[in-house]
Residue, then its C-alpha position, 0 to 999 in steps of 0.5 A: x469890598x469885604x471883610x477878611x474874616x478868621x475864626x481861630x482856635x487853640x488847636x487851628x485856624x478853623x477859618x480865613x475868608x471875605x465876608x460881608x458881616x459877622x456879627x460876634x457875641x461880645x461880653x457886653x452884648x453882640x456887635x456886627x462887623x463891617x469892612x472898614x470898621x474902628x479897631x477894638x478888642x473885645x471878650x466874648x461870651x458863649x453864644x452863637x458868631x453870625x456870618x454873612x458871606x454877602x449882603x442878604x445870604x443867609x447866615x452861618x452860624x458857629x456856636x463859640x465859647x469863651x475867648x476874644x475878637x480883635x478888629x483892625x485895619x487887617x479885619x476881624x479875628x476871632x480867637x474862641x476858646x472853642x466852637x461846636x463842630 
């Protein structure tokens, strides 16, 4: 089982994947994502997004800025006004 993941931007879809967990920087402090997770919507502030392709791996991390994620039955989309490249 895994998690559908996508990092999208105003200029592209920067990712669409499966992962393990993502734990995202949330306004009001960072949240971790799992498969199967309750739906909400959340802002974001700037700070780094952590993504765990396995349980275990070591981690990837993207620095975004600004913008909103949105968990649902689909999985975790984070539309980040913008990423460090």
């Amino acid at each position: 089982m895994a998690l559908k993941f996508e990092l999208v931007t105003p200029a592209r879809l920067e990712r669409s994947i499966e992962v393990y967990m993502v734990t995202v920087p949330g306004a009001e402090g960072d949240f971790s994502v799992l498969e199967g997770h309750a739906p909400f919507m959340a802002t974001l502030r700037n700070a780094p997004l952590t993504i765990y392709a396995t349980q275990g791996a070591a981690p990837e991390v993207i620095e975004v800025e600004g913008g909103f994620a949105e968990v649902n039955e689909s999985g975790l989309t984070v539309l980040a006004e913008h990423i460090a490249s």
